[in-house]
N, C-alpha and C positions, 0 to 999 in steps of 0.2 A: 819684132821682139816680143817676146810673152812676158808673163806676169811676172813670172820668178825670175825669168831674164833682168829687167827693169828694176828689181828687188837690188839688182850689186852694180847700179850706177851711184854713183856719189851724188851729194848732191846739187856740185856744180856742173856735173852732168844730165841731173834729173831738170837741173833748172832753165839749161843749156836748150835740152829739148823738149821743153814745152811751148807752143805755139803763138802763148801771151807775149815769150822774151827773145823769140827772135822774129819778129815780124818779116813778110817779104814785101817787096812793092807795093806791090797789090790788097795787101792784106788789111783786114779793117781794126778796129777797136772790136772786142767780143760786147754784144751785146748785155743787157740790160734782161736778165732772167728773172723768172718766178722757179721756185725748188719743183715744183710738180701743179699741178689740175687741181683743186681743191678737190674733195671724197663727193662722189657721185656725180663730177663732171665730166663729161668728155671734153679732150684735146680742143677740137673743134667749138664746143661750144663756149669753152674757157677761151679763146682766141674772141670768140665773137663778144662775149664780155668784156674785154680787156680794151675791144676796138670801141666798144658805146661809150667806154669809162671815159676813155680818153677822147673820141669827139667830143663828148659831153662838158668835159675840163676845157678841151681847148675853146669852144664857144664858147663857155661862160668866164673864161679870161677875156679873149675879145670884146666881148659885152661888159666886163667891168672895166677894163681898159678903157674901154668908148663914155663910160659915165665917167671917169675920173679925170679923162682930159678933155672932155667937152665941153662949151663954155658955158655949161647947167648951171648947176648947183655949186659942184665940187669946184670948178677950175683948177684942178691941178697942172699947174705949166712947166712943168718938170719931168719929161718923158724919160732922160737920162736917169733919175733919179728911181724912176718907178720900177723902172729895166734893171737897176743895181740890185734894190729892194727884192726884184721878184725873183732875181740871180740868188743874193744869197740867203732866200726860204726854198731854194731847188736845191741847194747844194746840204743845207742842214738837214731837210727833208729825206732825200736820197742817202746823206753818212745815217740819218737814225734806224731808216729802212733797214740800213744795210746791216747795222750792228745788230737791231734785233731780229737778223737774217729770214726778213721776208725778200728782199730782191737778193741778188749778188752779181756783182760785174766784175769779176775778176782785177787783180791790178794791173793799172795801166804804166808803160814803160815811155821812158825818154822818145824811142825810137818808133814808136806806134802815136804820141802825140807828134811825131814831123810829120807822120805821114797822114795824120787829115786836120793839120792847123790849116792849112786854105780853106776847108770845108767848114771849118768850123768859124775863123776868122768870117768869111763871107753870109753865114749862117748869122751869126753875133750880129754883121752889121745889117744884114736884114731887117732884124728886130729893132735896132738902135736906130733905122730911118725910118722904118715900119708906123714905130710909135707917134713919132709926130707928125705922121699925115694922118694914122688914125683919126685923131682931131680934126681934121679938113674933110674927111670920107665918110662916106656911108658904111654901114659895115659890110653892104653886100660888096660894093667895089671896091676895100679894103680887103677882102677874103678872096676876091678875083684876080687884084694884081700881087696878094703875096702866093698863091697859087701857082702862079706863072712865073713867077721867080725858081722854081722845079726844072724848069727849061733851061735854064742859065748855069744851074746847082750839078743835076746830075751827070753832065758830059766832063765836070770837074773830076768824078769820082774815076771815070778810067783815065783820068794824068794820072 
């Protein structure tokens, strides 16, 4: 159908066929976008950015993680609690992002969250048992065996 075709659907039709509202089996959540490349980067190297940003976060949670429940200084013996806390500064984080439309994830439907609550369910409790062996591990064989939890994760995505 072309432009002007599309132009005399209603918009219980427009909404009908858009990809976000009627998911198929197989079909995922739409991803977590940036609107374009910032000016004078290429694709590619905006990618390769965006991968250092986020190793870079993700170590230095692990590492603050590991100082906050280890029996240092902090002893924070509350791993449930640090997991809520870090939950919702992602979620505040992500709605401010969103409003002042630097990321956009499109809305998500009833029927696209049945189709990866396992993944995400199983994901959650990663983090939720993750945490309190942090405490007992090193960081390198805490980064090893949640690692290997990928093995377990991704043969879920084609249920």
């Amino acid at each position: 159908m072309t432009n002007a075709g599309s132009q005399h659907l209603s918009s219980a039709e427009r909404a009908h066929s858009s990809p976000l509202s009627a998911p198929q089996k197989h079909d995922t959540v739409s991803p977590v976008t940036s609107s374009s490349s910032p000016p004078g980067m290429s694709a590619s190297m905006h990618g390769l950015v965006v991968a250092v940003v986020y190793g870079c976060i993700s170590f230095g949670a692990v590492i603050v993680n590991k100082a906050l429940l280890s029996r240092g200084s902090f002893n924070f013996d509350a791993p449930n609690v640090l997991l809520l806390l870090q939950s919702i500064f992602t979620l505040a984080l992500m709605s401010a992002m969103r409003r002042a439309r630097l990321i956009d994830y499109g809305s998500i439907t009833i029927q696209q969250s049945k189709n990866v609550f396992w993944i995400a369910f199983l994901n959650f409790a990663t983090v939720a048992l993750g945490l309190p062996a942090l405490a007992h591990l090193t960081v390198p064989m805490y980064t090893v065996l949640k690692r290997l939890n990928t093995l377990f994760l991704v043969p879920l995505e084609w249920y």
